[in-house]
C-alpha positions as CSV (number, residue, x, y, z in Angstrom):
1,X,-41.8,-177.1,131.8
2,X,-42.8,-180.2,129.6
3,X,-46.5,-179.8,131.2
4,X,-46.7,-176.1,130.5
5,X,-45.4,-176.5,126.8
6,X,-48.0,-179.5,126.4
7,X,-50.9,-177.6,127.8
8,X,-50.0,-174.3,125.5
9,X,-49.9,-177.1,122.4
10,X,-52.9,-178.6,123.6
11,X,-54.4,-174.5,123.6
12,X,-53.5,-173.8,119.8
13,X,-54.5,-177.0,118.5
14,X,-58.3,-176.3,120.1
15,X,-58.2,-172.8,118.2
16,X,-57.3,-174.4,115.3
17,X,-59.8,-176.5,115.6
18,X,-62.7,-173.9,116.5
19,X,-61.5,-171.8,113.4
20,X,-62.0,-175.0,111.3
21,X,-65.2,-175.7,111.7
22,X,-67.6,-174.2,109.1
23,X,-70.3,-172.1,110.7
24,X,-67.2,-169.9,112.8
25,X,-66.6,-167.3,109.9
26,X,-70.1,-166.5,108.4
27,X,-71.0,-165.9,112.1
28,X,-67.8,-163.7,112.6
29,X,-68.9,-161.7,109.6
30,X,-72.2,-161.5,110.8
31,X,-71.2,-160.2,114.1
32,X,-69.2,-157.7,112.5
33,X,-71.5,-156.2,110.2
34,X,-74.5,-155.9,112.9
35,X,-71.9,-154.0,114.9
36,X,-71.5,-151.5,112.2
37,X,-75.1,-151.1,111.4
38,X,-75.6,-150.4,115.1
39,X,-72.8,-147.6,115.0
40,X,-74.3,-146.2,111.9
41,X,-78.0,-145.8,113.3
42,X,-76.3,-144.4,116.6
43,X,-74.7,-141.7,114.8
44,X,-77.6,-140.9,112.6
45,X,-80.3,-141.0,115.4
46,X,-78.0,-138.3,117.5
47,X,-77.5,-136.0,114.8
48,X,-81.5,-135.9,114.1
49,X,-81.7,-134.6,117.7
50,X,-79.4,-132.1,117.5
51,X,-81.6,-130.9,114.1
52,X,-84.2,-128.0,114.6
53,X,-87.8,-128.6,113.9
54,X,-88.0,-126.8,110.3
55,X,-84.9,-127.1,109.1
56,X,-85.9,-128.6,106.1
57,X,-88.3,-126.5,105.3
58,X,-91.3,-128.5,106.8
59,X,-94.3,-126.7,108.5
60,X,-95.5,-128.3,111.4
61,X,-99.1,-129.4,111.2
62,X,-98.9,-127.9,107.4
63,X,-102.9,-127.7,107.1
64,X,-103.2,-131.7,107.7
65,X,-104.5,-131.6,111.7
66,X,-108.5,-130.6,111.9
67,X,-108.7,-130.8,115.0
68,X,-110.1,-127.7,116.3
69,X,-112.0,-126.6,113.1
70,X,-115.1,-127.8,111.2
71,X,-114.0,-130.8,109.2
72,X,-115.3,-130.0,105.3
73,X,-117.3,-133.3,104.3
74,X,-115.6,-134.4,101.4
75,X,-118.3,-136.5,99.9
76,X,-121.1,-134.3,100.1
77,X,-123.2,-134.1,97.3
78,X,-123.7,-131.0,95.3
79,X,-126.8,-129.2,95.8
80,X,-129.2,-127.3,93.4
81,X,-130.9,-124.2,94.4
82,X,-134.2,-125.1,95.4
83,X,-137.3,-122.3,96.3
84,X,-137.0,-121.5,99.9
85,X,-140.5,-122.7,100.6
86,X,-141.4,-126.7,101.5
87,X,-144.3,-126.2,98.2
88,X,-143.9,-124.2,95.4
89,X,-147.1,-124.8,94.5
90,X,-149.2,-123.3,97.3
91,X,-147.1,-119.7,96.7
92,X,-146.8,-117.4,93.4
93,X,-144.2,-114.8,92.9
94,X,-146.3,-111.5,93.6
95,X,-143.1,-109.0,92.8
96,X,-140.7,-110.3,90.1
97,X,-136.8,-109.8,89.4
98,X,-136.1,-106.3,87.4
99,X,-134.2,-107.5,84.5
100,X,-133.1,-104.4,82.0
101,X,-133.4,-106.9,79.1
102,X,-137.3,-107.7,79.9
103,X,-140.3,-106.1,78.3
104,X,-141.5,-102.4,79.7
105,X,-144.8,-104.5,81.3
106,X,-142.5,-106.9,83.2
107,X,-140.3,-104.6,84.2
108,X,-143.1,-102.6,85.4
109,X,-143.9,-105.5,87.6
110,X,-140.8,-105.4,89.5
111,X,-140.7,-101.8,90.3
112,X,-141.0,-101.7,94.0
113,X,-143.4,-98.4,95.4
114,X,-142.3,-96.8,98.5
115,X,-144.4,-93.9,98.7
116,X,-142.8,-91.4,96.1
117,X,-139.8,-93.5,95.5
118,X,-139.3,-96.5,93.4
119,X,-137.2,-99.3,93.5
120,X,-135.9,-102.1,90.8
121,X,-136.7,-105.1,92.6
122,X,-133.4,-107.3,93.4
123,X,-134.8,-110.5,94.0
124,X,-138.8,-112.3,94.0
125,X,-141.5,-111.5,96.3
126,X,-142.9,-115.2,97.4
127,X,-146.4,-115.5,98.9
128,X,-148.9,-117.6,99.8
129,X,-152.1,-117.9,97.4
130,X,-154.1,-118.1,100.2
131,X,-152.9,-115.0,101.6
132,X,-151.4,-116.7,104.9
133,X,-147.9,-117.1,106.4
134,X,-145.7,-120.0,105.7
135,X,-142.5,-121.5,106.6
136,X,-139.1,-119.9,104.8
137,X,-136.8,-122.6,104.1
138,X,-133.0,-122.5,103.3
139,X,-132.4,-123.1,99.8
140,X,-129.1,-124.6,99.6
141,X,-127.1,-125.3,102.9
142,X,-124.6,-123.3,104.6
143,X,-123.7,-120.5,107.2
144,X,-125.7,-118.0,108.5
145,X,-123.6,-115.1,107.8
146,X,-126.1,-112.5,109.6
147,X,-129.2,-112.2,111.2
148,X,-130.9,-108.5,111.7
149,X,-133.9,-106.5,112.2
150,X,-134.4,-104.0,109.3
151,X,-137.0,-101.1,109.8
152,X,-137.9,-101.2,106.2
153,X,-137.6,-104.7,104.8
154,X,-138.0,-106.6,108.4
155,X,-136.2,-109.2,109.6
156,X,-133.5,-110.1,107.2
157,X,-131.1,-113.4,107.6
158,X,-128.1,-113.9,105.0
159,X,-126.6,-117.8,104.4
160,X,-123.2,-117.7,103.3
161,X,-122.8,-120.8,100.6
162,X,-119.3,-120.6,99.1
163,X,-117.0,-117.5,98.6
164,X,-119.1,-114.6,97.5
165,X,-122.0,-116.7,97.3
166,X,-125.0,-115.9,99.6
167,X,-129.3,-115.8,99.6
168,X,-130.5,-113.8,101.4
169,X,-134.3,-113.9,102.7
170,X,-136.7,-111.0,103.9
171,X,-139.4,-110.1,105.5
172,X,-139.5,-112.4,108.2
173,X,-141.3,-113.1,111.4
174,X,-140.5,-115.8,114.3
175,X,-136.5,-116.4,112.8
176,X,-135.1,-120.1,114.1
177,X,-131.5,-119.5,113.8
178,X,-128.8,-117.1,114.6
179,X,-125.1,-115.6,112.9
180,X,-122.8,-118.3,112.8
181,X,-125.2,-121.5,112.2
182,X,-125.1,-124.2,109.8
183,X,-128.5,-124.6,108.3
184,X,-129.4,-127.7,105.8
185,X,-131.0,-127.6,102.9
186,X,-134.7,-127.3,103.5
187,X,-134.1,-126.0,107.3
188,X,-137.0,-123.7,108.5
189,X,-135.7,-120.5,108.8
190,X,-138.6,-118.2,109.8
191,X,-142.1,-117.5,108.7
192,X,-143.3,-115.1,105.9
193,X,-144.2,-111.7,107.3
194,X,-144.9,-108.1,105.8
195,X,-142.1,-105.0,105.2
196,X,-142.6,-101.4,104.8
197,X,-140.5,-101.4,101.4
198,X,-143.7,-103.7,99.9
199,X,-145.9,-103.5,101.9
200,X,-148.6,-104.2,98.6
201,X,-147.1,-107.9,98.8
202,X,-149.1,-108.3,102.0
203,X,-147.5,-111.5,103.7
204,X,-144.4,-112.3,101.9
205,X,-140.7,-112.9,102.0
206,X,-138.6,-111.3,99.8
207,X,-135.6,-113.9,98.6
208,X,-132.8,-112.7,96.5
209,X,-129.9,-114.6,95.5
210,X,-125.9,-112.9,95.2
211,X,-123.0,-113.4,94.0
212,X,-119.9,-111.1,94.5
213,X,-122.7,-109.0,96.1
214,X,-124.2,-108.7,92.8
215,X,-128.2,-110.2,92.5
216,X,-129.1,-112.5,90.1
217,X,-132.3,-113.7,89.2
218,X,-133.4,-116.4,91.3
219,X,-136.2,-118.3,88.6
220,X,-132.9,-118.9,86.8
221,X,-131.3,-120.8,89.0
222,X,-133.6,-122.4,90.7
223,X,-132.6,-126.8,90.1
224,X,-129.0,-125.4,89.2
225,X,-125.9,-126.1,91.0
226,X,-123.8,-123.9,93.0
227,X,-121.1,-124.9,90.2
228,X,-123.1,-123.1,87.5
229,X,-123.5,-119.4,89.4
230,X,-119.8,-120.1,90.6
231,X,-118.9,-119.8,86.3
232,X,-120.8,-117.4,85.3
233,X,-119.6,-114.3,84.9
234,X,-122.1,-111.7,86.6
235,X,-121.9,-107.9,85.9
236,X,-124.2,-105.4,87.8
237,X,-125.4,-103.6,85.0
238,X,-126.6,-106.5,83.6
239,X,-128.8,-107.4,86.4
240,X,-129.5,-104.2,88.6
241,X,-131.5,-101.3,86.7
242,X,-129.7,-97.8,87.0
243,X,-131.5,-94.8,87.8
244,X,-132.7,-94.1,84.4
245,X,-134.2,-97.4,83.7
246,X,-135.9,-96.9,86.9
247,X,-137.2,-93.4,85.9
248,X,-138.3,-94.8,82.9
249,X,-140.5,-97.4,84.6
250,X,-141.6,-94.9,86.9
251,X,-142.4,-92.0,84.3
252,X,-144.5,-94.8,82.3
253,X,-146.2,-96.0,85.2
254,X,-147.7,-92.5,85.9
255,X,-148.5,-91.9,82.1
256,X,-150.6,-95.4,82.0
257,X,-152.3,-93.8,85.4
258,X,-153.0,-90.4,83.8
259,X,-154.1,-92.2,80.5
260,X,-156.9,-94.0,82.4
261,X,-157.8,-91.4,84.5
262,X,-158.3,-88.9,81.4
263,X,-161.1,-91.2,79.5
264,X,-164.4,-90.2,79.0
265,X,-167.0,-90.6,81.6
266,X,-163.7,-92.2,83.9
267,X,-162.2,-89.1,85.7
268,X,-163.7,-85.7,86.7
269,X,-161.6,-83.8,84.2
270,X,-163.8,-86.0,81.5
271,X,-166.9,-85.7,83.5
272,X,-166.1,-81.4,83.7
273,X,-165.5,-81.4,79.2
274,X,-169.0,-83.5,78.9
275,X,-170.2,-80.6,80.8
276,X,-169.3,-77.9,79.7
277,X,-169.9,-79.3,76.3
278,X,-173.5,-79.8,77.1
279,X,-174.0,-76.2,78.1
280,X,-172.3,-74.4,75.3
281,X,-174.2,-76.3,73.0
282,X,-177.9,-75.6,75.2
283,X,-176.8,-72.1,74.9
284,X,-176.3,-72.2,71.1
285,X,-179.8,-73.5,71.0
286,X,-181.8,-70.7,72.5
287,X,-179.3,-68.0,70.6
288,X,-181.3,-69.5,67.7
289,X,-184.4,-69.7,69.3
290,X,-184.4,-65.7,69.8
291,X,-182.9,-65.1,66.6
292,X,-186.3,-66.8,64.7
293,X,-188.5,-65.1,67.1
């Protein structure tokens, strides 16, 4: 019994002893809390499982993953309409933009013939000085938004450069790219050909510039940025001629034609009055020829 008794005494004194000692407590509390934390993150890691995906109102994939679709270049610079041609030098605008607010000869100039029907002319007929074809350039970069074969104004190719914003080029032979491309700035698009609608412009390509499908005049924004067509305000009656502006054109073009043709010694209805003016006075003559005989 006394061994048992000394080796239980000899037990509680070495406890004693452990718990005395300075480092046992801090590690005891230590212990403890890491236990806790461990529970805690247990707990809170199952009941995120049992959460559905958009519970909290999060979209998965909200817009942020491009994979799959063209990547917008965030730093590219801003680009100015430039003329769709490599040289505006070695071309000259041979059918101008009808603008209602230009003078009656200038807006005579853009009056497109098509046998006995006229046209106000929506854009600028580009061509060559020397008479000859030439490469058709993108003016600004973007997406080719349609490619087609028109009977009447040839081959006709629309790039798409923002929301409502487009040129569109006609009159085209040998075209490099199809619907759906993405043309640079400055790409080669076709080479300058002829169209029934103009057919006086001889070899030419007929650009026009839109926006909300309204035509603007492109010699105004030609080394101007995308930015400054996107704010202004466009109206169509400020930029496309209505019927009667167009009849007026028309009816004064035929006037000035008449005008020249009715001029002395210039048309046959002058050279038929000189005539018969001649006569009735040769007649007159001999009347008083007879009369003094």
């Amino acid at each position: 019994m006394r061994e048992e008794e000394k080796k239980l005494s000899s037990r509680k004194l070495g406890i004693k002893r452990f718990f005395k000692k300075r480092w046992v407590y801090p590690a005891i509390y230590i212990g403890a809390g890491a236990i806790l934390l461990s529970t805690f993150l247990w707990f809170q890691a199952r009941d995120n499982e049992g959460a559905k995906e958009n519970e909290f109102g999060y979209e998965s994939n909200s817009g942020r993953d491009l994979a799959g679709e063209d990547a917008l270049e965030v730093n590219s610079p801003v680009e100015d309409f430039e003329w769709p041609v490599a040289d505006k030098n070695v071309v000259e605008v041979v059918t101008n933009f009808y603008d209602p607010a230009a003078t009656e000869k200038e807006q005579e100039s853009a009056i497109i013939s098509d046998g006995n029907s006229f046209y106000p002319s929506t854009g600028i007929a580009i061509a060559g000085k020397d008479g000859k074809t030439f490469d058709v350039q993108a003016a600004m970069g973007g997406k080719v938004k349609s490619v087609k074969e028109d009977a009447l104004l040839g081959n006709v190719v629309t790039i798409e450069h923002a929301e409502n914003i487009e040129t569109i080029y006609q009159s085209l032979e040998d075209v490099s790219v199809k619907q759906g491309d993405q043309v640079k700035q400055g790409q080669v698009i076709g080479k300058a050909g002829r169209s029934l609608l103009n057919e006086e412009a001889g070899i030419h390509t007929h650009f026009e510039i839109r926006k909300d499908g309204v035509a603007v005049n492109p010699l105004e924004y030609f080394k101007k940025s995308l930015t400054t067509l996107q704010n202004t305000d466009v109206k169509k009656s400020e930029t496309v001629a209505d019927e009667k502006k167009s009849e007026e054109a028309k009816e004064s073009k035929v006037t000035e034609d008449e005008s020249e043709n009715t001029k002395p010694g210039n048309s046959e209805s002058g050279q038929r009055d000189n005539d018969s003016g001649t006569g009735d006075k040769e007649n007159s003559n001999k009347e008083q020829n007879n009369d003094a005989n």
